[in-house]
C-alpha positions as CSV (number, residue, x, y, z in Angstrom):
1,X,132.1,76.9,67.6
2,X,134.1,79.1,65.2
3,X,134.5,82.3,63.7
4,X,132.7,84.4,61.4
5,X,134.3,87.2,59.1
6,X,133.0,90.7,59.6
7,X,131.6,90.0,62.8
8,X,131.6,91.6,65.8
9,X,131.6,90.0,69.3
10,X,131.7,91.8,72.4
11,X,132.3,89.8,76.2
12,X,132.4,86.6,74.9
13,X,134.6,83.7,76.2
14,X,135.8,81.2,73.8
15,X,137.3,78.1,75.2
16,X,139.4,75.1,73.4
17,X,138.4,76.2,70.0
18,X,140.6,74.8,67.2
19,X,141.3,77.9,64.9
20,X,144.3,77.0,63.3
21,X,145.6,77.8,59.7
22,X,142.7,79.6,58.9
23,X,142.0,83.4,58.2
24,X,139.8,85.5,59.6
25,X,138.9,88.8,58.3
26,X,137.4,92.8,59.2
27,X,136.3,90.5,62.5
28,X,135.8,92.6,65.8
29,X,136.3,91.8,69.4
30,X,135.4,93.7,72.5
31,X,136.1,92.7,76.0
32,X,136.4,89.1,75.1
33,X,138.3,86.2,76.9
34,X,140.4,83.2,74.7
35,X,141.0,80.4,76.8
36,X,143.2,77.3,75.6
37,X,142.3,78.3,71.8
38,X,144.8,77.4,68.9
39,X,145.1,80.1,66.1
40,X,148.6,79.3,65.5
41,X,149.7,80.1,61.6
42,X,146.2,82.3,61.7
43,X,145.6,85.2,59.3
44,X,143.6,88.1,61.0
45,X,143.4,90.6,58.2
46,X,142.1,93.7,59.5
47,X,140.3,92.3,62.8
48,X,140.1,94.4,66.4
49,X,140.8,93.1,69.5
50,X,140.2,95.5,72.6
51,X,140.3,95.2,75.8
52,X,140.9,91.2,75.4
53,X,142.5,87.9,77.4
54,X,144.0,84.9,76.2
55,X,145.1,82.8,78.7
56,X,146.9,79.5,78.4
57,X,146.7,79.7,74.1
58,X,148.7,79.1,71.0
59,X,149.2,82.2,68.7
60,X,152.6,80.9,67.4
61,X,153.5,82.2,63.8
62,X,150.0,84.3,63.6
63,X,149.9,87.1,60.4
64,X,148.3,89.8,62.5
65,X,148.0,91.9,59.0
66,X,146.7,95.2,59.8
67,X,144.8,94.1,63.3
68,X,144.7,96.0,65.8
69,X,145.4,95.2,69.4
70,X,144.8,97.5,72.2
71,X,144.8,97.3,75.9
72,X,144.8,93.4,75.4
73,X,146.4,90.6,78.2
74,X,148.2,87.2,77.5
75,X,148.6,85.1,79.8
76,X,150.8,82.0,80.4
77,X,150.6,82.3,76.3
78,X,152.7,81.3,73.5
79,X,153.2,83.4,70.1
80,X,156.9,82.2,68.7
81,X,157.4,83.6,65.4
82,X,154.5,86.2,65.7
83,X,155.8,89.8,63.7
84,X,153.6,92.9,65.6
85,X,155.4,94.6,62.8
86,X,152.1,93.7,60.3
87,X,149.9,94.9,62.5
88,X,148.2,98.4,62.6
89,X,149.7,101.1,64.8
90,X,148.1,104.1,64.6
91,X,150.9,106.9,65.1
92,X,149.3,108.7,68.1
93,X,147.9,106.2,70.1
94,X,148.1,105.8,74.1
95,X,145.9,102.8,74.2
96,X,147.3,100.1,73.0
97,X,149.4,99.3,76.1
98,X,149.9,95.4,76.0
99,X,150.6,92.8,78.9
100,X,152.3,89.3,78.9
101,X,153.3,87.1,81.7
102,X,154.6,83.6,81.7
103,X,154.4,84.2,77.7
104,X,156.8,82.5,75.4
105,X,157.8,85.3,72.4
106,X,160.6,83.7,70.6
107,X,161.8,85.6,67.2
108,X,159.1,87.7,67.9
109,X,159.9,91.5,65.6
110,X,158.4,94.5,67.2
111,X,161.0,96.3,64.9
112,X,160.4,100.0,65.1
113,X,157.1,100.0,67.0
114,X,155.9,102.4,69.6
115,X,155.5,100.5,72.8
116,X,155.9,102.5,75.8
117,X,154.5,100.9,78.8
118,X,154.4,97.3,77.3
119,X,154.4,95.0,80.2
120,X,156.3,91.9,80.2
121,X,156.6,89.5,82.9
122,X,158.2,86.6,83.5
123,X,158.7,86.0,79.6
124,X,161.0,84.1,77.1
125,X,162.2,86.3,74.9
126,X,165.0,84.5,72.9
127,X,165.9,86.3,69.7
128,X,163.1,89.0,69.8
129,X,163.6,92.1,67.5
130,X,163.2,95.6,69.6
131,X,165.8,97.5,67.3
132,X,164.4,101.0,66.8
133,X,161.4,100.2,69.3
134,X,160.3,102.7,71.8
135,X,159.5,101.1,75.4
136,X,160.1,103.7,77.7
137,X,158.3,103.5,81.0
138,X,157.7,99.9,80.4
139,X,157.9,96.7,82.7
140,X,160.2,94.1,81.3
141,X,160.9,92.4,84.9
142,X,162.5,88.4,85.2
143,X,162.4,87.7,81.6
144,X,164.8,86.1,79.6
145,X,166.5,88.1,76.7
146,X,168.9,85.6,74.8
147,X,169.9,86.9,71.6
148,X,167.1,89.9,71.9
149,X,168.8,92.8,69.4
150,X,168.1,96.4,71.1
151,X,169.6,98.9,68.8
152,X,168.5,102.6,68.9
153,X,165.5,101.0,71.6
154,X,163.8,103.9,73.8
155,X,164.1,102.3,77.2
156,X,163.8,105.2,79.0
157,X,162.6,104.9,82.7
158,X,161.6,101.3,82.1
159,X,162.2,98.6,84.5
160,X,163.8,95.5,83.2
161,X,164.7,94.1,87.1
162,X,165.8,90.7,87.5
163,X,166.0,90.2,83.6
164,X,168.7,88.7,82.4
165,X,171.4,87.3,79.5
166,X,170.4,90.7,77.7
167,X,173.5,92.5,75.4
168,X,172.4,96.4,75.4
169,X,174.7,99.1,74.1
170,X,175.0,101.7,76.0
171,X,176.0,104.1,73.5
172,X,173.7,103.1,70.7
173,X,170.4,102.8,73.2
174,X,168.1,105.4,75.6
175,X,168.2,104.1,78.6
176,X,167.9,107.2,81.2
177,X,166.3,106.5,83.8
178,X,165.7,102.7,83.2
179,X,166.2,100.1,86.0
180,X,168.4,97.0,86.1
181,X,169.4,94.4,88.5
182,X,173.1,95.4,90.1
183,X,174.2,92.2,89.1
184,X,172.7,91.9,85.9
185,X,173.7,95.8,85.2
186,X,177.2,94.7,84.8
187,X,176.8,93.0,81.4
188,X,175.9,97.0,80.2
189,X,180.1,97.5,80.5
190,X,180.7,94.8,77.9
191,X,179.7,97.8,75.4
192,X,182.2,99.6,77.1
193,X,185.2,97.3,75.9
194,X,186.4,98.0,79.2
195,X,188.1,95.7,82.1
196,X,187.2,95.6,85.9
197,X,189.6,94.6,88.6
198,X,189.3,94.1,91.7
């Protein structure tokens, strides 16, 4: 099975389809599950996905141009590469609220994007862009954030516990309220350029 353009499909499940390097456009999906599909280096030019899963799939180095994603899951899920920048945010929107665990987002950009309670859990997320991104009130809890830039990120009363090898500045981020491991919390002085003795 594949995929037809300007299309809508509501509570479907899709499993092990091959989707790869191709485009799909104005396509619509509602309440649908992905389940070990391959759409990595995709096009989905102006598609909808709400209120969809997609477990166990390959959406590395998708072009989400102008999609939109709302109140959709991944799920043990990789999408290296992808940039959410190219996708459309509408400005006053409280439903797009997106999950992840056990995803792998790699050099990921979600540069400047509204966010607030994005969950992420149990994620690699080595290199990923949040500069200028608000995620306040969100759960970013045992992930990995290696090289992830935060710079003027909203991270108010989010909960990043047990996540770990993150560089945040202090000075140059929002992070009232937000949570950190006590161990982990100590890499927030290196901003500081100050010294601890015992």
């Amino acid at each position: 099975m594949s995929f037809d353009n300007r299309t809508q499909y509501t509570e479907h499940e899709f499993t092990q389809i091959d989707f790869s390097y191709e485009e799909l456009n104005q396509t619509e999906f509602e309440g649908c599950k992905f389940v070990q599909c391959d759409f990595s280096e995709t096009v989905f030019s102006r598609c909808r996905f709400v209120e969809c899963e997609f477990e166990q799939c390959n959406l590395s180095l998708v072009d989400p141009s102008l999609s939109r994603f709302a109140q959709c899951k991944f799920t043990s899920s990789k999408l290296v590469g992808m940039d959410w920048t190219k996708a459309q945010w509408p400005q006053f929107d409280m439903d797009s609220e997106l999950s992840f665990e056990q995803c792998i987002l790699n050099d990921c950009s979600f540069f400047g994007l509204f966010l607030d309670y994005l969950t992420l859990h149990k994620c690699k997320l080595v290199g990923v862009d949040f500069r200028e991104a608000s995620l306040s009130q969100s759960e970013i809890t045992e992930c990995d954030l290696s090289g992830a830039q935060f710079s003027r990120t909203n991270l108010e009363q989010s909960n990043l516990t047990d996540s770990y090898h993150f560089e945040i500045d202090v000075l140059n981020n929002r992070l009232s309220g937000a949570q950190f491991s006590r161990l982990e919390a100590l890499s927030l002085l290196n901003s500081l350029n100050i010294k601890l003795v015992d």
